[in-house]
C-alpha positions in Angstrom: 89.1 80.7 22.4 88.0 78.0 25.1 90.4 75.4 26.4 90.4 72.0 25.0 90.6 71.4 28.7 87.1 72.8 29.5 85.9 71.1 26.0 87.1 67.6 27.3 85.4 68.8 30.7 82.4 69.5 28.7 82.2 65.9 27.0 82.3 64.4 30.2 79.4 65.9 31.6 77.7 65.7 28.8 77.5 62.2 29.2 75.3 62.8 32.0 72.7 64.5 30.9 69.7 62.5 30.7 66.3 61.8 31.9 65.2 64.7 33.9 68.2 66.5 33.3 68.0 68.9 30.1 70.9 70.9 30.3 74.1 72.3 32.8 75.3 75.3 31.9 78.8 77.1 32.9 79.1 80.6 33.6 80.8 83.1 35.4 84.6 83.2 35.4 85.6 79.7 33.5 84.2 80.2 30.3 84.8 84.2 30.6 89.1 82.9 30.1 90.4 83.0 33.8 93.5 80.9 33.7 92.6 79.6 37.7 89.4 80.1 38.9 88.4 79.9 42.4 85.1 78.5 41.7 82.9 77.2 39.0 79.3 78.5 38.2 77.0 76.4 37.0 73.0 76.5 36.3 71.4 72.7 35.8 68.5 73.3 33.4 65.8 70.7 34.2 62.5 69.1 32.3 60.5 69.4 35.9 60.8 69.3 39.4 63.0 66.3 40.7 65.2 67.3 43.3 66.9 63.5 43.8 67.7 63.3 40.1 69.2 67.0 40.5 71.7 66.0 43.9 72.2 62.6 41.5 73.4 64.9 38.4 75.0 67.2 40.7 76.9 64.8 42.5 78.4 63.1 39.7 79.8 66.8 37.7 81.1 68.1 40.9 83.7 64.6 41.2 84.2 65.2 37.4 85.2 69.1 38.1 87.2 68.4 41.6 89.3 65.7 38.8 90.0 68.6 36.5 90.7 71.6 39.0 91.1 70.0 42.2 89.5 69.4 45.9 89.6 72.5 46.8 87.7 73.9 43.8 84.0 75.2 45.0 81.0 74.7 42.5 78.0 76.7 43.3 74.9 76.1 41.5 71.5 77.2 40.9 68.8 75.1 38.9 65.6 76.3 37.2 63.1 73.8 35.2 62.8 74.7 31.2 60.0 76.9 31.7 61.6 78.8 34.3 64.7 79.4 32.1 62.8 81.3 29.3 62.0 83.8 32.1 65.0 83.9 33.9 64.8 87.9 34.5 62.1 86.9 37.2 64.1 84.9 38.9 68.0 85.4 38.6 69.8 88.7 39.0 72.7 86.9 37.1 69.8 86.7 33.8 72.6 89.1 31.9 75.5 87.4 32.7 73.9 84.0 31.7 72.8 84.6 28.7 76.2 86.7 27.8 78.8 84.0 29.1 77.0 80.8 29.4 77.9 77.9 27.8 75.4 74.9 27.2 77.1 71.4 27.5 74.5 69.6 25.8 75.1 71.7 22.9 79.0 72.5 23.3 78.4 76.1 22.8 77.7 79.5 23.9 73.9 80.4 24.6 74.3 83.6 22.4 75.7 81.7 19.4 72.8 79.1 19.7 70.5 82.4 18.7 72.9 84.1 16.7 73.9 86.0 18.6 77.6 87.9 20.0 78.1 87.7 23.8 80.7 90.0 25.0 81.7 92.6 27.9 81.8 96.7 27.1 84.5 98.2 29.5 84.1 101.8 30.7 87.5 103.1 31.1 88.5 106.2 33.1 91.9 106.3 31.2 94.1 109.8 31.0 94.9 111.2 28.0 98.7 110.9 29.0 98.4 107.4 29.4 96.2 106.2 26.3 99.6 105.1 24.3 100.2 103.0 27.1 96.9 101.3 26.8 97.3 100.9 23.4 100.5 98.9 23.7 99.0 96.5 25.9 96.1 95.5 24.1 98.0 95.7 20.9 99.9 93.1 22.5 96.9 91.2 23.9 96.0 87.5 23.0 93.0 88.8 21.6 92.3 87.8 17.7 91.4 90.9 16.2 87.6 90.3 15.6 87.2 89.5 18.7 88.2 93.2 20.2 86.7 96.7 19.3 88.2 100.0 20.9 86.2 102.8 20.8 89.0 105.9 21.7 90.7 103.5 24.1 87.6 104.7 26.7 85.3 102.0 26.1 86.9 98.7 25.0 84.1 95.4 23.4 85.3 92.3 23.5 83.8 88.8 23.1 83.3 86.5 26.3 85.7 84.4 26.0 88.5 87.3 26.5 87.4 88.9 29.1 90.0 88.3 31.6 92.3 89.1 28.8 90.8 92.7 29.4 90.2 92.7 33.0 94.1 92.0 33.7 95.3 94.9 31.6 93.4 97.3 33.0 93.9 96.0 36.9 97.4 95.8 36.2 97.7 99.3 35.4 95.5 100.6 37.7 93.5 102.1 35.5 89.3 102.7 36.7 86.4 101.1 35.0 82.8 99.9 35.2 82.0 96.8 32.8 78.8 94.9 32.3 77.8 92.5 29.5 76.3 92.6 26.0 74.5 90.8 23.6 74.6 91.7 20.0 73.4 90.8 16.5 76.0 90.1 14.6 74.2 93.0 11.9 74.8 94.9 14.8 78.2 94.1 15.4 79.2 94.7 11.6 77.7 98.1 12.2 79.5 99.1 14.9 83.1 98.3 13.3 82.4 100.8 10.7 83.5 104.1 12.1 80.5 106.1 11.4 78.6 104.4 14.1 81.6 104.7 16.5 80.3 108.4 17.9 77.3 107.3 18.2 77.5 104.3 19.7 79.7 105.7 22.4 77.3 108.2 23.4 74.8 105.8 24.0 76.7 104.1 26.6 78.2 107.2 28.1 74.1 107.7 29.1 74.0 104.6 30.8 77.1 104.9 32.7 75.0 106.4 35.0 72.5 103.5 35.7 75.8 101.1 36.5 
């Protein structure tokens, strides 16, 4: 679940979306549940090309964001017109990570539940058999609601956007290996995929890609 920090954050920039401006968007570790992050990742989503109404917009979220995290905070941004953002695969190597974590503050909400969508993060985890109970205890214990968390044999782990870092601080803090790369998912798909017959299956599937990350 998101802040009601970032939320307020949100409704404050929101108020400055206008005129050329169609959207800002936050990605990247904020909305993905790091309690401190070290930077903020935006992508300002414009109606054409207007580069003073962009340094305008720009200055006026990064005074809001240095108010809510401090000085030292760095924002780095990138900015696309409307019809540039329906093809964002041409022009952003972070196209996967957008559309999996980003969060549109004209709307108040994730990209992928605007379409319907689940955004979320598989982990691939090189976990030994000795030490799966140990695994198991700490995500048993994680902050995590249930339906927001699949395990799949405690060697690939699903879990929504929002908990990532939930995830990512178990598994650093036991020193365990993994690869990890986002997901978008139907949520047919999703109901699918907590029904243990497509488990296996599913599994295997991503065990093949393993080898493409």
């Amino acid at each position: 679940m998101l802040k009601e920090s970032f939320l307020e954050l949100v409704r404050r920039i929101k108020k400055e979306i206008s005129g050329e401006i169609f959207d800002c968007i936050f990605f990247g570790s904020l909305v993905k549940g790091k309690d401190t992050p070290r930077d903020i990742d935006i992508l300002v989503v414009t109606r054409g090309k207007n580069p003073e109404a962009v340094l305008r917009f720009l200055g006026k979220v990064e005074k809001i964001i240095k108010e809510y995290f401090g000085k030292d905070i760095e924002v780095h941004h990138d900015t696309v017109t409307l019809e540039e953002f329906y093809s964002l695969s041409k022009y952003f190597y972070i196209s996967d990570e957008i559309l999996a974590s980003g969060f549109s503050v004209r709307r108040e909400k994730f990209l992928h539940d605007l379409f319907g969508m689940i955004g979320g993060y598989v982990f691939l985890v090189d976990v030994p058999r000795e030490k799966i109970s140990i695994l198991r205890y700490y995500l048993l214990r994680a902050d995590i609601p249930k339906e927001s968390l699949i395990v799949f044999s405690y060697k690939m782990i699903l879990v929504f956007t929002p908990y990532y870092y939930c995830i990512k601080n178990i598994l650093d803090n036991l020193g365990f290996e993994y690869r990890c790369f986002p997901m978008l998912l139907s949520r047919r798909t999703l109901a699918l995929l907590k029904r243990r017959k497509t488990e296996i299956a599913f599994f295997s599937m991503l065990k093949k890609l393993k080898k493409y990350l």
